[in-house]
LUMGUTI-441771 format. One record per residue: x, y, z of N, C-alpha, C in turn; residue in one letter. Coordinates in steps of 0.1 Angstrom, whole numbers, padded with zeros to 4 digits, always signed. Last residue first. Layout:
// LUMGUTI-441771
XYZXYZXYZA...
//
This chain:
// LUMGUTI-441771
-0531-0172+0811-0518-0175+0802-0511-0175+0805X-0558-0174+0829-0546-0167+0830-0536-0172+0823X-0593-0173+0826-0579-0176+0821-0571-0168+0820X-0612-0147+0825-0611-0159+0839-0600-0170+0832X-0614-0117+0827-0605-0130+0822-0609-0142+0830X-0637-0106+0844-0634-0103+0827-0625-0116+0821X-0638-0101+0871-0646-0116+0865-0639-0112+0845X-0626-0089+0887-0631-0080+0876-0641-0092+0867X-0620-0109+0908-0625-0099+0913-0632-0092+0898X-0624-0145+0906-0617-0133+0896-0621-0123+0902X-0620-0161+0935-0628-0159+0923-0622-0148+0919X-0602-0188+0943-0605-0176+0947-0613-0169+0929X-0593-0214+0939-0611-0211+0945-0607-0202+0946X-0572-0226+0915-0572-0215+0932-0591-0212+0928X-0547-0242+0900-0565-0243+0900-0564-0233+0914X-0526-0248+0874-0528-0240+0891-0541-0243+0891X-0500-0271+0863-0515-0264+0863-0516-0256+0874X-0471-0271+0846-0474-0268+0857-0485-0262+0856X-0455-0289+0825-0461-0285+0824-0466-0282+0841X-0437-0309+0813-0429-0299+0813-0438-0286+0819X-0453-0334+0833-0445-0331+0819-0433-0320+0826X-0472-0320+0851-0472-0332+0837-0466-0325+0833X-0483-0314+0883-0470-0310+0876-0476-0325+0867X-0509-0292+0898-0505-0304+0892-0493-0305+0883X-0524-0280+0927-0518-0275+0916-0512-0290+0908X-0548-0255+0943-0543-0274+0939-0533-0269+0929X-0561-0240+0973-0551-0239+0958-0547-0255+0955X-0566-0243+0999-0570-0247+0992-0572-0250+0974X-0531-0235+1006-0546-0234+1013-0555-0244+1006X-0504-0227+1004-0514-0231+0990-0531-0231+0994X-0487-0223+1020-0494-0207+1021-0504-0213+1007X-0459-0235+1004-0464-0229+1016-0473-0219+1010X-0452-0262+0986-0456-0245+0985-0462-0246+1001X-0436-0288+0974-0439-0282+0988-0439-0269+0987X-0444-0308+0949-0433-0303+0954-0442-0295+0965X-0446-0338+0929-0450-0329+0942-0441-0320+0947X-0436-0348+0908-0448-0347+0907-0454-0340+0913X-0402-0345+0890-0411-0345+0907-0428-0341+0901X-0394-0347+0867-0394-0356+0874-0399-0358+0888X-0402-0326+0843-0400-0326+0854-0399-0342+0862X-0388-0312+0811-0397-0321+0820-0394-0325+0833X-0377-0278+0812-0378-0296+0809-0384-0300+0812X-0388-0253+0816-0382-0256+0805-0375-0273+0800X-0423-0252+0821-0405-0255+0828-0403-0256+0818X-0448-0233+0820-0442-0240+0811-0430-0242+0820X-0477-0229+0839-0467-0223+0832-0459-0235+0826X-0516-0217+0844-0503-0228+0843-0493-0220+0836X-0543-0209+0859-0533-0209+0854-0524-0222+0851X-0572-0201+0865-0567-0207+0863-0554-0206+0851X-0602-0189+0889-0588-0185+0882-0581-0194+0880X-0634-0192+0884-0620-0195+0894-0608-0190+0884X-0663-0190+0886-0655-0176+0878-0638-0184+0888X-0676-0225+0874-0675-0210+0881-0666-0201+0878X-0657-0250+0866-0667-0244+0864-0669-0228+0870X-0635-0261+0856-0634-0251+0850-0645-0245+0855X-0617-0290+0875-0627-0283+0865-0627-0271+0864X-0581-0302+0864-0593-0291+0869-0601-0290+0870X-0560-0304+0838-0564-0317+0849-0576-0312+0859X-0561-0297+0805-0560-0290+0824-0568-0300+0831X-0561-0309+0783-0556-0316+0792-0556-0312+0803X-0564-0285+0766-0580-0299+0764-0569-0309+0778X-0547-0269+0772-0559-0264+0771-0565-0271+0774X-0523-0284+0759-0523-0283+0775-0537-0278+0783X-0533-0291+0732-0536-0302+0740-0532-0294+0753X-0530-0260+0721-0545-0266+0722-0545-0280+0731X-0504-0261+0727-0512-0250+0734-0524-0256+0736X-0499-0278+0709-0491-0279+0719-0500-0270+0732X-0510-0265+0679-0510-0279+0688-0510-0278+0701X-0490-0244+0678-0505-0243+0686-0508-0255+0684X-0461-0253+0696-0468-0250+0687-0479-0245+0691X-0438-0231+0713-0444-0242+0716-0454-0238+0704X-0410-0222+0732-0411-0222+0724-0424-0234+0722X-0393-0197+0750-0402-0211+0755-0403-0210+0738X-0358-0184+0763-0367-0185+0755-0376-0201+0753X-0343-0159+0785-0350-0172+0784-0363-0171+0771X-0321-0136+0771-0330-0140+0775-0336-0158+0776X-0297-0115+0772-0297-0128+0775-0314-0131+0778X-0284-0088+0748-0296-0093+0761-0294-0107+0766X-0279-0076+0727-0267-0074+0740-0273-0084+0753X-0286-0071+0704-0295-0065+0713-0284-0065+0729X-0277-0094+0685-0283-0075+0679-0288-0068+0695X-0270-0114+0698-0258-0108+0695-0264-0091+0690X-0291-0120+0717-0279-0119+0724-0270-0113+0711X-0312-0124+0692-0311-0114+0703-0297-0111+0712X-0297-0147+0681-0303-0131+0677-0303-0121+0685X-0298-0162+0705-0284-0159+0696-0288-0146+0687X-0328-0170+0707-0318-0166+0717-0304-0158+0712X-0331-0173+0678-0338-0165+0684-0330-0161+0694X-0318-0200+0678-0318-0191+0665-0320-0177+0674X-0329-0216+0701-0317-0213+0694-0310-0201+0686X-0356-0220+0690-0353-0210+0701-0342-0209+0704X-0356-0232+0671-0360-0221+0670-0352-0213+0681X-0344-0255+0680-0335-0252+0670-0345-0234+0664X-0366-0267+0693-0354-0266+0702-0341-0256+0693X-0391-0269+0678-0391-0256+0688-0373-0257+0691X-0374-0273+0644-0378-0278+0657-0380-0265+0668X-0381-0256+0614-0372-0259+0624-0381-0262+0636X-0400-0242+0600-0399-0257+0593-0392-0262+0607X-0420-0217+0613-0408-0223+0607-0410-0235+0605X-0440-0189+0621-0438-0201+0610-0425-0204+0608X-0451-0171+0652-0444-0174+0639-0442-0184+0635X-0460-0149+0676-0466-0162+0668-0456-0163+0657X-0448-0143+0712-0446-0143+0693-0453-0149+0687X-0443-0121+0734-0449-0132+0727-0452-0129+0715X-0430-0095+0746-0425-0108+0738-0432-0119+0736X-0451-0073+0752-0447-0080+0762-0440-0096+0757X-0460-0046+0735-0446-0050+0741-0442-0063+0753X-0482-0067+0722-0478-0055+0727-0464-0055+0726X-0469-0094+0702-0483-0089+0712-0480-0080+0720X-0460-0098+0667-0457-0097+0684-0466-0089+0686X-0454-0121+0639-0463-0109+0650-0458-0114+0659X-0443-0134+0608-0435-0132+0619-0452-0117+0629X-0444-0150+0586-0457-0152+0592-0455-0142+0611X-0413-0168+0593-0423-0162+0582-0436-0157+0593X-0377-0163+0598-0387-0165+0604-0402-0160+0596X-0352-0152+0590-0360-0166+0582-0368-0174+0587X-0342-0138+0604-0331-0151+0611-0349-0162+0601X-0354-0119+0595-0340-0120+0593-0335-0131+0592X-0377-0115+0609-0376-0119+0597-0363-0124+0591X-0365-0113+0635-0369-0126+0634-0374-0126+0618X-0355-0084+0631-0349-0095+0636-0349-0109+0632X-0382-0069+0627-0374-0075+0615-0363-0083+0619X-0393-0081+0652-0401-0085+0639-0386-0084+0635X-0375-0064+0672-0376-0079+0670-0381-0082+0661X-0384-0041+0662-0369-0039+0658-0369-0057+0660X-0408-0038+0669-0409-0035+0659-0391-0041+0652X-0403-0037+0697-0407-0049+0687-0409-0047+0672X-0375-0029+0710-0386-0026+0708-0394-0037+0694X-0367-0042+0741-0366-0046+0730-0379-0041+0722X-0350-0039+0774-0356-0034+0767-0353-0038+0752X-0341-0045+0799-0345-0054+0794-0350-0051+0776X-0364-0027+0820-0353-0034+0821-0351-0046+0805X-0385-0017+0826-0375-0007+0823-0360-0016+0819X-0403-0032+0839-0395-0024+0851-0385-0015+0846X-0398-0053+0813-0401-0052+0824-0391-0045+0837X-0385-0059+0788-0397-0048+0787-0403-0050+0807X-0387-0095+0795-0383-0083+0788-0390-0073+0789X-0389-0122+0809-0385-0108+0812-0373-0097+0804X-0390-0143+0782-0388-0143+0797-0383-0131+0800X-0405-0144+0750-0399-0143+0759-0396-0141+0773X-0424-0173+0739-0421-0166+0749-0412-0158+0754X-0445-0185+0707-0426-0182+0715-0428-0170+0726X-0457-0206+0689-0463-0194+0702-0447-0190+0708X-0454-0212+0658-0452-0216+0667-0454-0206+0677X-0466-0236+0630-0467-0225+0635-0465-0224+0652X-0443-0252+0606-0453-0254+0624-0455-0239+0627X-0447-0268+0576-0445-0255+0583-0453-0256+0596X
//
């Protein structure tokens, strides 16, 4: 059994999109998802399957598209997967900096791409994976990781 972190991609935003989670849990109990939580209303999921992320989020997309009417993008990733992008941020970490990354939905074949306006901001593409590192310091200093 993999325990897995699942993303939805714009839901519950701006009014748009709308899914109340209570109604996704039993959803995803449904579609024989165990161990099934969601984190506010903003679609992240923890849950237990035996099925590949690719055949989860399968399941899940089609759930939702047929009980809800919706089209959503869905990420799908163990906690393994979380814990090596964590012990892998190419960065250092020291001081209050802000640090992010996001997920592509494939792996990427470009290493570099061309942002305007980066300044001093670094950023690194592995994989399916995109780091951010920015010298600007947290103003509330409270998070200094950005998920």
């Amino acid at each position: 059994m993999k325990k897995y972190i699942i993303l939805l991609r714009g839901i519950n935003v701006s009014g748009k999109n709308k899914i109340q989670m209570e109604a996704l849990r039993g959803l995803l109990k449904e579609l024989n998802f165990t161990n099934v939580h969601t984190y506010i209303q903003s679609g992240n999921i923890v849950l237990d399957s035996e099925e590949t992320a690719s055949i989860v989020c399968q399941k899940i997309r089609k759930g939702i598209q047929d009980t809800f009417g919706i089209e959503v993008p869905i990420l799908a990733r163990t906690v393994a997967q979380w814990s090596q992008l964590v012990e892998n941020y190419p960065f250092s970490l020291e001081n209050e900096k802000i640090v992010a990354f996001t997920f592509l939905n494939a792996t990427s074949k470009e290493t570099n791409i061309a942002i305007q306006s980066l300044g001093e901001d670094q950023y690194k593409i592995n994989g399916d994976i995109v780091y951010l590192h920015s010298n600007r310091v947290c103003k509330n200093k409270i998070n200094k990781y950005a998920y």
